[in-house]
C-alpha positions as CSV (number, residue, x, y, z in Angstrom):
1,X,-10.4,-0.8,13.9
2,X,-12.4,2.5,14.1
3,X,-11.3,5.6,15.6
4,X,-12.4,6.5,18.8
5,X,-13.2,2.9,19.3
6,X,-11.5,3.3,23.1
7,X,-14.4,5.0,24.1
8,X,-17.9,3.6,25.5
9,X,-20.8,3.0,23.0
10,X,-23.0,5.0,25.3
11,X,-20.3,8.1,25.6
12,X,-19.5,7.7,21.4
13,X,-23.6,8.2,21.1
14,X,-23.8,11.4,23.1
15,X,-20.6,12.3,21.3
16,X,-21.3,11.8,17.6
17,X,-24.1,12.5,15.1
18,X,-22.8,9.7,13.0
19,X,-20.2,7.5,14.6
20,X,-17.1,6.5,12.6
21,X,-16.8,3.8,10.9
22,X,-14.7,0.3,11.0
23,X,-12.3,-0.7,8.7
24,X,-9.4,-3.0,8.6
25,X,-6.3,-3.6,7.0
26,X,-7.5,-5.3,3.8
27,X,-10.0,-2.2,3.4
28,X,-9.9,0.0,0.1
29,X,-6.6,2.3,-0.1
30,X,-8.3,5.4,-0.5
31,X,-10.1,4.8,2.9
32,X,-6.7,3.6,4.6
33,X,-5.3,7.0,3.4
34,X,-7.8,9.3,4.8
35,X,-8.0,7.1,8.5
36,X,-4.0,6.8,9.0
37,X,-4.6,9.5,12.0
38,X,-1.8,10.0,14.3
39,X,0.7,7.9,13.0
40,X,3.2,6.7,16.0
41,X,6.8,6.5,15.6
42,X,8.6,4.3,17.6
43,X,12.5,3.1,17.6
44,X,12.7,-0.5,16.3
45,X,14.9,-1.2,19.3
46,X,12.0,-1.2,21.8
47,X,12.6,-4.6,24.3
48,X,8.9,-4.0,24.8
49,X,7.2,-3.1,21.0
50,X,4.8,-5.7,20.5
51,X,3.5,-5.0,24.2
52,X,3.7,-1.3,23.3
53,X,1.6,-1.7,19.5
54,X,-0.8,-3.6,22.0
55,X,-1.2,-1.2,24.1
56,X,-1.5,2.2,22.0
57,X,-3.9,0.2,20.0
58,X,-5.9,0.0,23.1
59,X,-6.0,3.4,23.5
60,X,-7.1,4.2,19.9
61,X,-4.1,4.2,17.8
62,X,-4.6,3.0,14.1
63,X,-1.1,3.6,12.6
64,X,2.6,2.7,13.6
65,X,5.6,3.1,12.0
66,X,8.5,1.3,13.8
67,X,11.6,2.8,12.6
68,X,15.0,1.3,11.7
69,X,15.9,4.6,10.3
70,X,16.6,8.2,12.3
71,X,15.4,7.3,15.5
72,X,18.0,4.7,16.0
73,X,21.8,4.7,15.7
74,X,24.0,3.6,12.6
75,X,25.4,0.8,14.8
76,X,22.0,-0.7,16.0
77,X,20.6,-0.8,12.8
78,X,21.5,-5.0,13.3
79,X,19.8,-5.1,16.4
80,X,16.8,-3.2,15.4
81,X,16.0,-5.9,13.0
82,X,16.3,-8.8,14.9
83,X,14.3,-7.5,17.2
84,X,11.5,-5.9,15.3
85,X,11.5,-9.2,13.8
86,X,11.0,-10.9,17.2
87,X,8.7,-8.9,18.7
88,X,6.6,-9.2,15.4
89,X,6.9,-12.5,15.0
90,X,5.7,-12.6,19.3
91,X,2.5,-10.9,18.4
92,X,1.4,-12.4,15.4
93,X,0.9,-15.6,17.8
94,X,-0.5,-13.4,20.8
95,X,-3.1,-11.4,18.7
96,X,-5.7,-12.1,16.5
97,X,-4.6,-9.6,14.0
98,X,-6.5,-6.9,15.6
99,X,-3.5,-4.5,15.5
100,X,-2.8,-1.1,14.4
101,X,-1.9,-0.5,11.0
102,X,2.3,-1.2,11.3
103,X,4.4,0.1,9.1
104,X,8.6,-0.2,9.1
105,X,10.6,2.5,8.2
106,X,13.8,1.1,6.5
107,X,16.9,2.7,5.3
108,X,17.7,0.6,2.5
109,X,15.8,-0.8,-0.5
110,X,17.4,-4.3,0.4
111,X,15.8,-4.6,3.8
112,X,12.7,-4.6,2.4
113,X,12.4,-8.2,1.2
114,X,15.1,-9.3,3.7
115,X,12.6,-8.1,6.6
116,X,9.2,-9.7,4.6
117,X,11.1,-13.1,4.3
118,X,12.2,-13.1,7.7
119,X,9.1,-12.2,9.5
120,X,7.3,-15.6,7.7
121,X,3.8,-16.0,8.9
122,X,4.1,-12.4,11.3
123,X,3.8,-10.4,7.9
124,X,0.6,-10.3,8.0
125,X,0.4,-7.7,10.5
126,X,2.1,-5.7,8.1
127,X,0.9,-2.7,6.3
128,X,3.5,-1.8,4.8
129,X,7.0,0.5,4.8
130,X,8.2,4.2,5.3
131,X,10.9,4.8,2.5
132,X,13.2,7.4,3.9
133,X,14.6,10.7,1.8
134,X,12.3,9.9,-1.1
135,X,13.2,11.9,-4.9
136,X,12.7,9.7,-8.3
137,X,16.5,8.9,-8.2
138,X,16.1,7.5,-4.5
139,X,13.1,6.3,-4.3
140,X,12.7,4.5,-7.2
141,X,14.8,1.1,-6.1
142,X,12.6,0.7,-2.6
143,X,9.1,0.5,-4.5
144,X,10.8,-1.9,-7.0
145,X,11.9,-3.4,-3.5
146,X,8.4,-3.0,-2.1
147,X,6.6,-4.6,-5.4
148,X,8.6,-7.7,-5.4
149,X,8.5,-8.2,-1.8
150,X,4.8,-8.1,-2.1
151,X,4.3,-10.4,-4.9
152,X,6.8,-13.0,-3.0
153,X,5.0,-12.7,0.1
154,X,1.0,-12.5,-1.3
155,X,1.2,-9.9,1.5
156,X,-0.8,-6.5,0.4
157,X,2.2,-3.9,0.9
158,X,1.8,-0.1,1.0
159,X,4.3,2.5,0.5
160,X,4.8,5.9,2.5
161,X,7.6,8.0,1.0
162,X,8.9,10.8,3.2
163,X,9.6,13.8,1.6
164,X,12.5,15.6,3.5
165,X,15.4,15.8,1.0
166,X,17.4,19.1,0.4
167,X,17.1,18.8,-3.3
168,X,13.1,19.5,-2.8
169,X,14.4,22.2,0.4
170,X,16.6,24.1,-2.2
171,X,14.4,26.7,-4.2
172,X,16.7,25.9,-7.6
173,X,15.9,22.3,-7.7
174,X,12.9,22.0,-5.8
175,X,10.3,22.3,-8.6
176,X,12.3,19.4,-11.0
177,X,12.7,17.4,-8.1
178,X,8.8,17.6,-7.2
179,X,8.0,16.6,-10.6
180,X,10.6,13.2,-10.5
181,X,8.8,12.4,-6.8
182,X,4.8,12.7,-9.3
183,X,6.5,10.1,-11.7
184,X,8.1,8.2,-9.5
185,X,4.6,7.5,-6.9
186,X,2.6,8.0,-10.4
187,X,3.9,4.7,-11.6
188,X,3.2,2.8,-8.1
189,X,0.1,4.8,-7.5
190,X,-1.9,1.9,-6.5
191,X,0.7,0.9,-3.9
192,X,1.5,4.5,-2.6
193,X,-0.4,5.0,0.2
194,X,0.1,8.4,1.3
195,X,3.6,11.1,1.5
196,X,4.5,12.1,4.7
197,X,6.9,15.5,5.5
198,X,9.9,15.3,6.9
199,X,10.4,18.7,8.0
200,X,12.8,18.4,11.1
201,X,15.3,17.2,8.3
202,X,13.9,20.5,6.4
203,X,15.0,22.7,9.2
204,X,18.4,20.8,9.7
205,X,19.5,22.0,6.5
206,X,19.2,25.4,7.5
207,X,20.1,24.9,10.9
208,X,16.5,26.0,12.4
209,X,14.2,24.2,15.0
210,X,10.9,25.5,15.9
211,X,10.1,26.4,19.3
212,X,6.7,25.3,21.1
213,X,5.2,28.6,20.5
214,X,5.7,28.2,16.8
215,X,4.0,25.8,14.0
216,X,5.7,24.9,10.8
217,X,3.8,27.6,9.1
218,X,5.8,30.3,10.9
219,X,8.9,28.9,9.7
220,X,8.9,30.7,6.0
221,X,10.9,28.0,4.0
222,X,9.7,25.1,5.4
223,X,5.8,26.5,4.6
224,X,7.0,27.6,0.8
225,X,7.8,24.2,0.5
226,X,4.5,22.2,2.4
227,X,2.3,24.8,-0.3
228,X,4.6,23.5,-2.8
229,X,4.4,20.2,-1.7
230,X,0.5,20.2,-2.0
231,X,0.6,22.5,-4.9
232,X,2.1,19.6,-6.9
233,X,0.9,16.5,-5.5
234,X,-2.0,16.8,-3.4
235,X,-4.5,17.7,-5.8
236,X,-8.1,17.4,-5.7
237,X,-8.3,16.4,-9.5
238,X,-7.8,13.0,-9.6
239,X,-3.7,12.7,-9.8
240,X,-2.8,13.9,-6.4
241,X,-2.3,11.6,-2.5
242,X,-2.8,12.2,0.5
243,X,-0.2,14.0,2.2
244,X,0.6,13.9,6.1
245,X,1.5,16.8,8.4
246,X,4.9,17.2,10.0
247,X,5.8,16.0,13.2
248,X,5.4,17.8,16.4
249,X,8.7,17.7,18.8
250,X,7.0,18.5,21.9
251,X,5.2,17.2,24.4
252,X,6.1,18.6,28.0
253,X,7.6,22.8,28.2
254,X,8.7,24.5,31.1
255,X,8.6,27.9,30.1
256,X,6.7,29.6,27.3
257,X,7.8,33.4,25.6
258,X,4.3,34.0,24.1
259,X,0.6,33.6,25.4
260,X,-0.8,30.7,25.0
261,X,-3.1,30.6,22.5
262,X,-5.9,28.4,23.4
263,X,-9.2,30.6,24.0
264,X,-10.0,30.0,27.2
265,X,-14.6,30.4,26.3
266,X,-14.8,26.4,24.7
267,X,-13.2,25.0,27.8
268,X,-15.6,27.3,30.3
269,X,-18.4,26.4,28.6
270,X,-17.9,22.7,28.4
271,X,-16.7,22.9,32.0
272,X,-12.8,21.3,31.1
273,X,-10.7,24.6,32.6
274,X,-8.4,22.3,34.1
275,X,-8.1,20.0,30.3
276,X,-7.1,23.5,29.1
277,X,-4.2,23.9,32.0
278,X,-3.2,20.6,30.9
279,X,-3.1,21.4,27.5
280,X,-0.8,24.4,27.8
281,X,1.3,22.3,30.1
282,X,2.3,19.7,27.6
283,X,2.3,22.6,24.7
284,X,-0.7,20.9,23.3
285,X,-2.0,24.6,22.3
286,X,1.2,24.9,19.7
287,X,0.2,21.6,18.1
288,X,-3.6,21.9,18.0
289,X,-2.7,24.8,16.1
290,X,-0.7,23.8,13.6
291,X,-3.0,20.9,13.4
292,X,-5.7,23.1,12.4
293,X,-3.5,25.0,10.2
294,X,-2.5,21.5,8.4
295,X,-6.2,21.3,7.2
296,X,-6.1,24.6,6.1
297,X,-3.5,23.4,3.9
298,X,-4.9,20.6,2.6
299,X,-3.0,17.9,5.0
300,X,-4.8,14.9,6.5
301,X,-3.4,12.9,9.3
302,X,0.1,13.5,11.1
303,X,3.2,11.9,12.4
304,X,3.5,11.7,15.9
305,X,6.4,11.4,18.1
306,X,4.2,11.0,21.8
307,X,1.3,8.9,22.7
308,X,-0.2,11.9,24.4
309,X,-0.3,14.0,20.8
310,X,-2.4,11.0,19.2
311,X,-6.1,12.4,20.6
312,X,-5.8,15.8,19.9
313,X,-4.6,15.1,16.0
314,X,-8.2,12.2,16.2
315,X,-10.4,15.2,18.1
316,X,-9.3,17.8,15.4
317,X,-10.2,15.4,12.7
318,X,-13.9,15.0,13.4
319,X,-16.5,16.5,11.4
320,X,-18.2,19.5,12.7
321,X,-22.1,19.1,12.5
322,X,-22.0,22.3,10.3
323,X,-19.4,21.2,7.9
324,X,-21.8,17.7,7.7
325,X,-24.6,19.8,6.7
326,X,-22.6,22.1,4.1
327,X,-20.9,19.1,2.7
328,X,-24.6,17.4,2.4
329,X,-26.2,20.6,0.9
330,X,-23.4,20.8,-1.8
331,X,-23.5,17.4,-2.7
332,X,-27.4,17.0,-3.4
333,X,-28.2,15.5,-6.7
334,X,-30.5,17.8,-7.2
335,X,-27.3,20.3,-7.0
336,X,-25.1,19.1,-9.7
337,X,-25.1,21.9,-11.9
338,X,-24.2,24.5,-9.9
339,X,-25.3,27.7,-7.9
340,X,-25.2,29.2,-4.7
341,X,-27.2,28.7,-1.2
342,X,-27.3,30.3,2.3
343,X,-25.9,27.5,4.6
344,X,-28.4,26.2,7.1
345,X,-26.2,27.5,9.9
346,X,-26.9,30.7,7.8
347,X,-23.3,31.8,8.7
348,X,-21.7,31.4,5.5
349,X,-22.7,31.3,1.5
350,X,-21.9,27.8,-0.1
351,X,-21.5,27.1,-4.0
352,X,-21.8,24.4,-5.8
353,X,-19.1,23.9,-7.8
354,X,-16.6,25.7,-6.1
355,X,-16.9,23.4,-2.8
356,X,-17.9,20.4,-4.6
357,X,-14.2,18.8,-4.2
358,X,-13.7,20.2,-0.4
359,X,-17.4,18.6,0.2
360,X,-16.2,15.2,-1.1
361,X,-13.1,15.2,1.2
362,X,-15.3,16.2,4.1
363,X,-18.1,13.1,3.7
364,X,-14.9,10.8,3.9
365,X,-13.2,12.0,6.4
366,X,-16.5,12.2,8.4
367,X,-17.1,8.3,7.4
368,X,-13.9,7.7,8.7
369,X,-13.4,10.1,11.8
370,X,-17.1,10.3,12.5
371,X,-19.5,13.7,12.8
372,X,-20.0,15.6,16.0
373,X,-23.7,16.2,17.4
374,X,-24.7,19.9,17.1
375,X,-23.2,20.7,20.8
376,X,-20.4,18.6,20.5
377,X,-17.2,20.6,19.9
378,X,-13.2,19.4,19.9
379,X,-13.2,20.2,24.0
380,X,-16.0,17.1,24.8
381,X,-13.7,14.9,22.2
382,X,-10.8,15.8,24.0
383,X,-12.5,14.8,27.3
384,X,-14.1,12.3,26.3
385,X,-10.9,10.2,25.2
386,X,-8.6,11.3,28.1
387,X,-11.4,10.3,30.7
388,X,-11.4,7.2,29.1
């Protein structure tokens, strides 16, 4: 796998200053963390999911979760499973094990091994599972699940707790609750992969949904609790994970209270004014914001509910040539203890020790998402895939 790997060499040369990089299942965690991307949700019950996993793979999907949890009814929950393990067990014998990253989400910790014995041979296409409503109470029994189904089956198995229960919504228990999640994915570091939000459950608990013309961040609980969230457990020191951004519900609006709020100067000058209309069609200008603004926050990667949002969450996670640069300049040997330099854009001042973490974050995500050339912007990489 390697992101943008959909496109032509010839159009990924123009494109990219240095081109990401491959990686597979088996590759180091910390890698797998930082490439996960748009991660795909799709209802278990799908008569067509291994043809589907095919599919978005083709287009440049690295990560699926196929859920047996929200997404499907209480009383399909039986039918999900057999055919998840079908269609699984279907395309372990059509591939060669050149699929996305898969992932189930499971409701229970007792599916965990019940699914890994009955998929046999087909769980090696697994990555891994999504363990629902995570706190230390909760959570606890599925990684326990998780471990043992993982030493039975010599099968690799990563864990993705989503954090979306009230007790970490609720200002009087969210702090005590945050620190039982750190013990809890402490113990099982090595097996934790990454956290993802749950914030539509968030919102439910209050009642709210955000509109298209609104990110998460304009929703004042639900961002107290993302910059707790990273506050706690996403730190740069050593002892934090990666942590996902929240979903984005839409993917097609009909009418729109506020302007839209892509500038319309990067799509004139890379000659893409009718990408742009399409953009704001599909309310692709709400979640390229908030994708940006998940960066900002310290959030890599992003669940996904439509194929179409997949692209824009890959083109947003490129390197810029200047962020290259600034991350190269701060991380020169010849740097390590300390100071301050003009940038070579000479745009902005960058020091040392300050930006020495942010730097390190930026070289991998630029191994794994790739660097743009000089002229390349998020526009061309937009383009670029959907002309594909």
């Amino acid at each position: 796998m390697r992101h943008f790997g959909q496109i032509a060499p010839d159009v990924r040369k123009r494109l990219f200053h240095q081109e990401p990089c491959s990686f597979t299942a088996d590759s180091p965690a910390k890698l797998l963390s930082a490439a996960l991307g748009a991660t795909l949700y799709s209802p278990a019950t799908r008569p067509s999911l291994a043809d589907d996993i095919l599919k978005q793979g083709a287009r440049g999907l690295v990560s699926m979760v196929l859920c047996l949890e929200d997404s499907i009814d209480d009383a399909d929950v039986p039918v999900g499973e057999a055919n998840l393990v079908r269609q699984l067990m279907d395309l372990e014998k059509r591939s060669d094990g050149d699929v996305p990253l898969l992932f189930i989400r499971v409701r229970t910790p007792e599916q965990i091994p019940d699914l890994v014995r009955r998929l046999g041979p087909a769980v090696r296409l697994l990555s891994g599972f999504v363990l629902p409503k995570f706190t230390e109470e909760r959570g606890m029994p599925f990684l326990e699940a998780l471990a043992a189904a993982e030493a039975g089956s010599g099968r690799r198995l990563f864990a993705m707790p989503v954090l979306e229960s009230p007790d970490l919504l609720y200002r009087e228990s969210r702090v005590q609750t945050l620190e039982g999640i750190f013990r809890a994915v402490d113990k099982y570091r090595d097996r934790v992969l990454a956290l993802r939000l749950g914030v539509t459950d968030f919102c439910s608990s209050y009642g709210l949904r955000r509109g298209p013309d609104m990110t998460a961040y304009d929703v004042q609980i639900v961002a107290s609790v993302i910059a707790d969230v990273v506050n706690m457990l996403a730190r740069a020191d050593g002892t934090g994970f990666t942590v996902t951004g929240p979903v984005w519900e839409y993917f097609r609006v009909q009418e729109r209270m506020f302007k839209p709020q892509l500038r319309q100067s990067p799509f004139l000058e890379g000659q893409a004014v009718e990408l742009r209309q399409k953009l704001i069609e599909h309310s692709m200008d709400g979640l390229l914001r908030e994708i940006s603004l998940d960066r900002a926050n310290g959030l890599l990667g992003k669940t996904c509910i439509h194929p179409s949002h997949v692209l824009p969450v890959h083109a947003l996670s490129v390197v810029s040539h200047e962020e290259f640069s600034d991350a190269q300049d701060i991380l020169r040997p010849e740097r390590c203890g300390g100071g301050v330099m003009r940038s070579a854009y000479t745009n902005k001042m960058n020091e040392v020790k300050p930006h020495r973490a942010w730097a390190e974050r930026t070289l991998l995500r630029a191994e794994i998402f790739g660097v743009a050339n000089e002229d390349i912007g998020f526009v061309e990489l937009l383009a670029a895939g959907l002309s594909d």
